[in-house]
N, CA, C and O atoms as a GROMACS GRO file, in nm:
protein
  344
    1UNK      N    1   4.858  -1.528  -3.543
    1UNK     CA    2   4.741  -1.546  -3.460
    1UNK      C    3   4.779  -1.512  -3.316
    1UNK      O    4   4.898  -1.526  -3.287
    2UNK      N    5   4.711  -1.478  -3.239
    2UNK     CA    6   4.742  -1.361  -3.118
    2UNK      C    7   4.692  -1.487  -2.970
    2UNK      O    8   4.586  -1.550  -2.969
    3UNK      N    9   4.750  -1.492  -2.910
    3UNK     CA   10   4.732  -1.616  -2.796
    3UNK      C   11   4.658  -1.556  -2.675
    3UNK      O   12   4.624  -1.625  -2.579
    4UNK      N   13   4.635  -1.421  -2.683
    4UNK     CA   14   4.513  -1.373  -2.602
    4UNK      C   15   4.407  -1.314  -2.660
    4UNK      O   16   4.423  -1.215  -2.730
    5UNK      N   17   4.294  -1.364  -2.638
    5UNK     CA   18   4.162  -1.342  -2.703
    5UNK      C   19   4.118  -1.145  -2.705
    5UNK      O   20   4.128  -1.114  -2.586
    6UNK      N   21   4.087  -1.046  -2.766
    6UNK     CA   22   4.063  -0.952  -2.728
    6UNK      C   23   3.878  -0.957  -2.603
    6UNK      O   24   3.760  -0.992  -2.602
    7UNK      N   25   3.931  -0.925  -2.564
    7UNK     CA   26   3.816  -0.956  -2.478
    7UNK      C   27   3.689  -0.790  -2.460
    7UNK      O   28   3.722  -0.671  -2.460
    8UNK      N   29   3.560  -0.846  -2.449
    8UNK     CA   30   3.503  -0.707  -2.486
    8UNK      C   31   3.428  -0.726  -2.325
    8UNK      O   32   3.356  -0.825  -2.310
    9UNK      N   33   3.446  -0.633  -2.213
    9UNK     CA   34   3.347  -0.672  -2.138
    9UNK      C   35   3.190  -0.663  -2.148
    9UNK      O   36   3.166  -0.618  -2.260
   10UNK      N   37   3.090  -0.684  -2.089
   10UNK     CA   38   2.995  -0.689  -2.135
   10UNK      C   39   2.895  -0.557  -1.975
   10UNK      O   40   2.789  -0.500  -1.996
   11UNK      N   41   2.966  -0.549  -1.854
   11UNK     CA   42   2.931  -0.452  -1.791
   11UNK      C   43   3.059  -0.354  -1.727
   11UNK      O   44   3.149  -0.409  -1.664
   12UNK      N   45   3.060  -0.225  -1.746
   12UNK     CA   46   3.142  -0.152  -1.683
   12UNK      C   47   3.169  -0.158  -1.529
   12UNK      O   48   3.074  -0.191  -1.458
   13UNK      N   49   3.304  -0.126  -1.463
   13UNK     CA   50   3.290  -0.128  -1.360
   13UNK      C   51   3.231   0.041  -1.330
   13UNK      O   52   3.235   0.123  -1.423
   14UNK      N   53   3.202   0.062  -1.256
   14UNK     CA   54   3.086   0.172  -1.154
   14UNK      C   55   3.190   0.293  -1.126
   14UNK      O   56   3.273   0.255  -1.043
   15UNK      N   57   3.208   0.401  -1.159
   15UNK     CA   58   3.270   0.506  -1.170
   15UNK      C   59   3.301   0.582  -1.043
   15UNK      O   60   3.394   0.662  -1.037
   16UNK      N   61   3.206   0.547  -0.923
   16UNK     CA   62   3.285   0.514  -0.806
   16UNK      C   63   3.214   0.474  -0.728
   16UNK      O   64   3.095   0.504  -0.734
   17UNK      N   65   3.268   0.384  -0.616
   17UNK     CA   66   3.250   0.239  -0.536
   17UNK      C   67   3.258   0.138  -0.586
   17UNK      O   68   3.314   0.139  -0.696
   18UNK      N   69   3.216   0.024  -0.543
   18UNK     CA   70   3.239  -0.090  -0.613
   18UNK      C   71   3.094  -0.181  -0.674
   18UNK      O   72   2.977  -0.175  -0.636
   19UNK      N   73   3.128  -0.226  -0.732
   19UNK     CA   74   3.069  -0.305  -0.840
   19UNK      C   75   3.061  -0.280  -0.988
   19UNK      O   76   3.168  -0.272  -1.048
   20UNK      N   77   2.916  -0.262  -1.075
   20UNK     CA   78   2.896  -0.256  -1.176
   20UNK      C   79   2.806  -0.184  -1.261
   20UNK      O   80   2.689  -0.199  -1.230
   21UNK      N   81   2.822  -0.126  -1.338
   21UNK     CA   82   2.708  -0.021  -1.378
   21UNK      C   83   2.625  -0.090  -1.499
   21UNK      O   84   2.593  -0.208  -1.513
   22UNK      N   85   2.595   0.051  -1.601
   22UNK     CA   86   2.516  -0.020  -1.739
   22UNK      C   87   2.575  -0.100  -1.803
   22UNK      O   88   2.694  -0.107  -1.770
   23UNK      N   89   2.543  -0.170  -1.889
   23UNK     CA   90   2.600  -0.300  -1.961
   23UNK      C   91   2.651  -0.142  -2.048
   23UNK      O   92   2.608  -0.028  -2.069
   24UNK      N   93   2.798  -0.250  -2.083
   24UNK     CA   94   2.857  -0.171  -2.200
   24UNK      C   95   2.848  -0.243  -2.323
   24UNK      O   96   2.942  -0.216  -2.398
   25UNK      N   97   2.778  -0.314  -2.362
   25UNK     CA   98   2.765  -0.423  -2.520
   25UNK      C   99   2.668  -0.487  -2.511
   25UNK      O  100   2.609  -0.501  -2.404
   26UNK      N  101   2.621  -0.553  -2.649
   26UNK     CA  102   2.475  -0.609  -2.630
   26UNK      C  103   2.484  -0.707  -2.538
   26UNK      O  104   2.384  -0.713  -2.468
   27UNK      N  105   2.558  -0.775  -2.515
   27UNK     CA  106   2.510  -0.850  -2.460
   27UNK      C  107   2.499  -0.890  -2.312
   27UNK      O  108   2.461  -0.991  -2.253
   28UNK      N  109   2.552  -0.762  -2.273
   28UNK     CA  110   2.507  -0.690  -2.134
   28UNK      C  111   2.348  -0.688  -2.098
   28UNK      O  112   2.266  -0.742  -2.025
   29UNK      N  113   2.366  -0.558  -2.234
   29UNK     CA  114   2.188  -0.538  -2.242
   29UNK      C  115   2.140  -0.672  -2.286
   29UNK      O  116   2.035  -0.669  -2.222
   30UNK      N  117   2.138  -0.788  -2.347
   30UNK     CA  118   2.059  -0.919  -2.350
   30UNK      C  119   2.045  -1.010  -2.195
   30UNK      O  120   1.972  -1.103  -2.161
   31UNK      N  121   2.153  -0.934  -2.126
   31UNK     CA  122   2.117  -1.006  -2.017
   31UNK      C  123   2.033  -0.959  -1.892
   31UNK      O  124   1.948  -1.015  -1.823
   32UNK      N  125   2.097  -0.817  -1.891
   32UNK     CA  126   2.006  -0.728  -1.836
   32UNK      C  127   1.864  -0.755  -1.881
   32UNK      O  128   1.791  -0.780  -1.785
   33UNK      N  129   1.794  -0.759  -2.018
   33UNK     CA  130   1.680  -0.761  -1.996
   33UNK      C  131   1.605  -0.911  -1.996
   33UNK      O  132   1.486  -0.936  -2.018
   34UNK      N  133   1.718  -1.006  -1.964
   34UNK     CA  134   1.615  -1.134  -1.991
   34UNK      C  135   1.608  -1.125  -1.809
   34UNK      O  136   1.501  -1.153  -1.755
   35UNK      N  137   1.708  -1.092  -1.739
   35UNK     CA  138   1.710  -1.090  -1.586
   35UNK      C  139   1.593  -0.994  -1.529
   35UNK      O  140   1.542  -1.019  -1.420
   36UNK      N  141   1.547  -0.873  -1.613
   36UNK     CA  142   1.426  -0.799  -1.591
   36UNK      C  143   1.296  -0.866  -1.655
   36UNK      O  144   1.188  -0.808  -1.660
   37UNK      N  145   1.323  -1.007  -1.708
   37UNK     CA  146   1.217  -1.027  -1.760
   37UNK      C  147   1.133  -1.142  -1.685
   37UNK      O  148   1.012  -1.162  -1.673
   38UNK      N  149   1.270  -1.226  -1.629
   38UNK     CA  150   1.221  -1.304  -1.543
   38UNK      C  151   1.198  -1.284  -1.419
   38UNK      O  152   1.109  -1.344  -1.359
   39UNK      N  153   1.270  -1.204  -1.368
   39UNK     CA  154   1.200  -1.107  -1.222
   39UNK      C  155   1.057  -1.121  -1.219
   39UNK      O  156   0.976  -1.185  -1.152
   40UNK      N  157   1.054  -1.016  -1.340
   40UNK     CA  158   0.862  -0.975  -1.368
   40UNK      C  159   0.777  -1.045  -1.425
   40UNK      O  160   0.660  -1.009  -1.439
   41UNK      N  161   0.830  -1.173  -1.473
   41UNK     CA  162   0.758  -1.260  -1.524
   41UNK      C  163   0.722  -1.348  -1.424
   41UNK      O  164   0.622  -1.419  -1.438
   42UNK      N  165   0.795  -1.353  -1.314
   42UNK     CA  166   0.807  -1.446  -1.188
   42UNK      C  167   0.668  -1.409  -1.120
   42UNK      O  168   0.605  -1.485  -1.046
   43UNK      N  169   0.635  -1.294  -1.152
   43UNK     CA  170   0.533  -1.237  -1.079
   43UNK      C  171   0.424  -1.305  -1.087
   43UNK      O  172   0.372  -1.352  -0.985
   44UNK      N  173   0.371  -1.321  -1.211
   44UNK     CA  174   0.258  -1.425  -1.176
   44UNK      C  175   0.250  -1.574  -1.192
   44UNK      O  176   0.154  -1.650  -1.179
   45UNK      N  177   0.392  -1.597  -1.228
   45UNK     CA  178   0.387  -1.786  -1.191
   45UNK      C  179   0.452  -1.794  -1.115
   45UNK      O  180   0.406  -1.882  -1.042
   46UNK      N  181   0.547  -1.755  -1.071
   46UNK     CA  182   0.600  -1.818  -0.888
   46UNK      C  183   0.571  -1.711  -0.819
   46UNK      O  184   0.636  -1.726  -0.715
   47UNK      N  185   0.507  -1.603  -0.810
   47UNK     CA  186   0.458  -1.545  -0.688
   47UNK      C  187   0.299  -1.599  -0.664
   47UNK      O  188   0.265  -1.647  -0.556
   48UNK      N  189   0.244  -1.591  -0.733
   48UNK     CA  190   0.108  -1.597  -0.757
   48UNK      C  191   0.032  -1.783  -0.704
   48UNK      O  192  -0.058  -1.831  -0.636
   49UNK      N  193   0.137  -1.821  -0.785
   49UNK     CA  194   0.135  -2.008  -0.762
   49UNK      C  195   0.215  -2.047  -0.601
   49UNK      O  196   0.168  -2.136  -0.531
   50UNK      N  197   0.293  -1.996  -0.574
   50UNK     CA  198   0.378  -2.054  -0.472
   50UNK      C  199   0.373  -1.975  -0.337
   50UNK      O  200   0.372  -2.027  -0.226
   51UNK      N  201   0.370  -1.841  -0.362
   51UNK     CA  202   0.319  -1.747  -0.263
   51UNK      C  203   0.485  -1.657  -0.255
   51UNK      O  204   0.581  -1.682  -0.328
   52UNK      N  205   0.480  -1.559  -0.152
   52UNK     CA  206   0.602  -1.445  -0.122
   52UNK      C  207   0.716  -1.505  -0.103
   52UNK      O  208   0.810  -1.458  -0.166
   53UNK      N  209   0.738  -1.603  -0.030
   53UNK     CA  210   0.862  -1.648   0.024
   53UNK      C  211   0.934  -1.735  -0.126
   53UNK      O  212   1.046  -1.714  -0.171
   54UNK      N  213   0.870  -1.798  -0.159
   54UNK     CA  214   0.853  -1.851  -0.333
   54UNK      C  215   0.979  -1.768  -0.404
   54UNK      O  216   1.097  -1.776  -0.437
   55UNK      N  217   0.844  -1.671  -0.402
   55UNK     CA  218   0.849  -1.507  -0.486
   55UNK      C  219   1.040  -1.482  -0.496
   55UNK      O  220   1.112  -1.477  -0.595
   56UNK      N  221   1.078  -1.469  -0.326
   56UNK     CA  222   1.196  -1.381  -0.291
   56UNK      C  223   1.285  -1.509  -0.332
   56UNK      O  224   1.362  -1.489  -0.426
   57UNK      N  225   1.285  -1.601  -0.290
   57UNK     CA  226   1.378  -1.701  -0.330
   57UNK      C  227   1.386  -1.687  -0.502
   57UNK      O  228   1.490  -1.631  -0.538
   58UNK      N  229   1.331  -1.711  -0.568
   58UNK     CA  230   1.350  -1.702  -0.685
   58UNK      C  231   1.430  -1.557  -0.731
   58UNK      O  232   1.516  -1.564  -0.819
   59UNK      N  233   1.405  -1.456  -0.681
   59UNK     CA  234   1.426  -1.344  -0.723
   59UNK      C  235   1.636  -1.323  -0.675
   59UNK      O  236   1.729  -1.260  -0.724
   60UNK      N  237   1.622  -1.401  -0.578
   60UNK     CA  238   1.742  -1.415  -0.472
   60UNK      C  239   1.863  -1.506  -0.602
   60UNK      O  240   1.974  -1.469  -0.638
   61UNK      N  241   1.816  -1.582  -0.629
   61UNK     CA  242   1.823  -1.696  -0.715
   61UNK      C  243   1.871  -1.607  -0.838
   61UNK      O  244   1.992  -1.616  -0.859
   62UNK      N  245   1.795  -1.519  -0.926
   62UNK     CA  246   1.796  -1.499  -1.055
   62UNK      C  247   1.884  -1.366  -1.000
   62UNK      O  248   1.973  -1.352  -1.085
   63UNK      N  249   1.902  -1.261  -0.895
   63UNK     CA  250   2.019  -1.159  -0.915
   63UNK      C  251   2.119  -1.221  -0.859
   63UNK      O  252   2.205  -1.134  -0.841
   64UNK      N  253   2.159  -1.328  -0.818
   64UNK     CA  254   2.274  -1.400  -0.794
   64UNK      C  255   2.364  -1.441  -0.913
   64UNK      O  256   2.481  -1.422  -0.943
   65UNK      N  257   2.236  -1.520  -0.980
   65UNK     CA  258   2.318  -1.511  -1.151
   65UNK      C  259   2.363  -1.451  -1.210
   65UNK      O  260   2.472  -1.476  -1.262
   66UNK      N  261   2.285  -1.327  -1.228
   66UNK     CA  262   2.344  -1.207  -1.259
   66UNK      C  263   2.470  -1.140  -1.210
   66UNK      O  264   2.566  -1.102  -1.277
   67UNK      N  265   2.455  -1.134  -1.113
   67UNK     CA  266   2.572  -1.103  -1.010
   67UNK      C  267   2.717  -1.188  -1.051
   67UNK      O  268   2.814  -1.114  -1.036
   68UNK      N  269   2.743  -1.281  -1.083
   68UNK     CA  270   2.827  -1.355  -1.109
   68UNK      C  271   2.830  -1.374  -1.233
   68UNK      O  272   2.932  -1.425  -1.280
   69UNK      N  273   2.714  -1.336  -1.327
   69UNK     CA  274   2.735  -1.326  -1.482
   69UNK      C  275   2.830  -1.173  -1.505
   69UNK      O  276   2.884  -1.145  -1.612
   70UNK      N  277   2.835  -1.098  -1.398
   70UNK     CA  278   2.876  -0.969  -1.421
   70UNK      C  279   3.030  -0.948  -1.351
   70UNK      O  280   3.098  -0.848  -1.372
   71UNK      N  281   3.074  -1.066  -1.260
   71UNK     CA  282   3.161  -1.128  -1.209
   71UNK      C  283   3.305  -1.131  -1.329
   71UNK      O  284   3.422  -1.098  -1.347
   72UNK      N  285   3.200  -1.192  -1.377
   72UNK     CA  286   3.249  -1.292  -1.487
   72UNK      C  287   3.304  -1.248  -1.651
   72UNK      O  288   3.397  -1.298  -1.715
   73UNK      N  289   3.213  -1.139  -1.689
   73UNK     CA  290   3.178  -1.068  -1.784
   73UNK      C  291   3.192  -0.924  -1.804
   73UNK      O  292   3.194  -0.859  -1.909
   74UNK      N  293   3.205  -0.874  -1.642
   74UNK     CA  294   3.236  -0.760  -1.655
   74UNK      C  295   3.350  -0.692  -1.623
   74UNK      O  296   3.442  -0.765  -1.586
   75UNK      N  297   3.379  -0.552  -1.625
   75UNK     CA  298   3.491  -0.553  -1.598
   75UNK      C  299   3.542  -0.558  -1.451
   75UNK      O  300   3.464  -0.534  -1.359
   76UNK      N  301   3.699  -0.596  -1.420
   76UNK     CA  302   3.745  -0.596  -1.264
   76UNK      C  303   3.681  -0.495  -1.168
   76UNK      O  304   3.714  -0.378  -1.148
   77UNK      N  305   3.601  -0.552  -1.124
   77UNK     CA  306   3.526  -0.427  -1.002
   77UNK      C  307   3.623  -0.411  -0.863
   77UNK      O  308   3.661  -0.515  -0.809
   78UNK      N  309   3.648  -0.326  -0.827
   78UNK     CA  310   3.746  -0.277  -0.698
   78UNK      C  311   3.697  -0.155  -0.683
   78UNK      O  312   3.626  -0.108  -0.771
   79UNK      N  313   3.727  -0.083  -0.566
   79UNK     CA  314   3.701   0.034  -0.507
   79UNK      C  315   3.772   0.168  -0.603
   79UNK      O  316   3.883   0.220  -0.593
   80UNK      N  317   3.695   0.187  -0.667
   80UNK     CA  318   3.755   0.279  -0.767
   80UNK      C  319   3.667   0.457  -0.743
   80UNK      O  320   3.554   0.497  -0.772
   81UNK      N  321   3.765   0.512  -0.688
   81UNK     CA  322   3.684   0.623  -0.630
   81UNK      C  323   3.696   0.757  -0.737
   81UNK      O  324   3.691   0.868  -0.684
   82UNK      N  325   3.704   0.753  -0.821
   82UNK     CA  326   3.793   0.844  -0.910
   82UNK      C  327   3.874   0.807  -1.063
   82UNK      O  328   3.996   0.812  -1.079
   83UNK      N  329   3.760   0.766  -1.181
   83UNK     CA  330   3.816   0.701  -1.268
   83UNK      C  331   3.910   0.793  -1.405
   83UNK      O  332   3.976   0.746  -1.498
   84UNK      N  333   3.882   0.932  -1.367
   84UNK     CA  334   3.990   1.070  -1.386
   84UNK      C  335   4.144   1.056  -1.352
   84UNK      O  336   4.227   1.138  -1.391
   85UNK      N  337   4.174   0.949  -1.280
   85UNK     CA  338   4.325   0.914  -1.172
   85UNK      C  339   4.401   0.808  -1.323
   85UNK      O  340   4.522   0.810  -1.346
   86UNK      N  341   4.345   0.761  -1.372
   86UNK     CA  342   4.348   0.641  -1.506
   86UNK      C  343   4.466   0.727  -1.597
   86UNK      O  344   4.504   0.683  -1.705
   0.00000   0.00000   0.00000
């Protein structure tokens, strides 16, 4: 039995600059689209009910998660200008 887990990331790092690109596994894409779902779903119960400022906080809120779900999940993001150099 192997004492490091194989690990699958779930978003690529970005082929050059930094951060993160398309999800590379489902469950990238499961997150990607529940994070596009509540964006746009936000639209008419916390924009609509609470008003704009509402709106952006929430939205601020839900790509933060993301942001740190991709932190977390994806692969080491660094300034990678050139992924041909590998």
């Amino acid at each position: 039995m192997s004492s490091t887990p194989d690990r699958t990331y779930w978003f690529r790092a970005k082929r050059f600059g930094w951060g993160w690109g398309a999800p590379s596994s489902w469950q990238g894409w499961v997150a990607l689209i529940v994070y596009v779902a509540l964006v746009v779903g936000g639209i008419p119960v916390v924009q609509a009910t609470r008003g704009d400022l509402a709106y952006a906080g929430y939205v601020a809120i839900c790509t933060a998660t993301l942001v740190v779900l991709c932190w977390l999940r994806g692969e080491p993001a660094g300034r990678i200008w050139n992924r041909d150099d590998e």
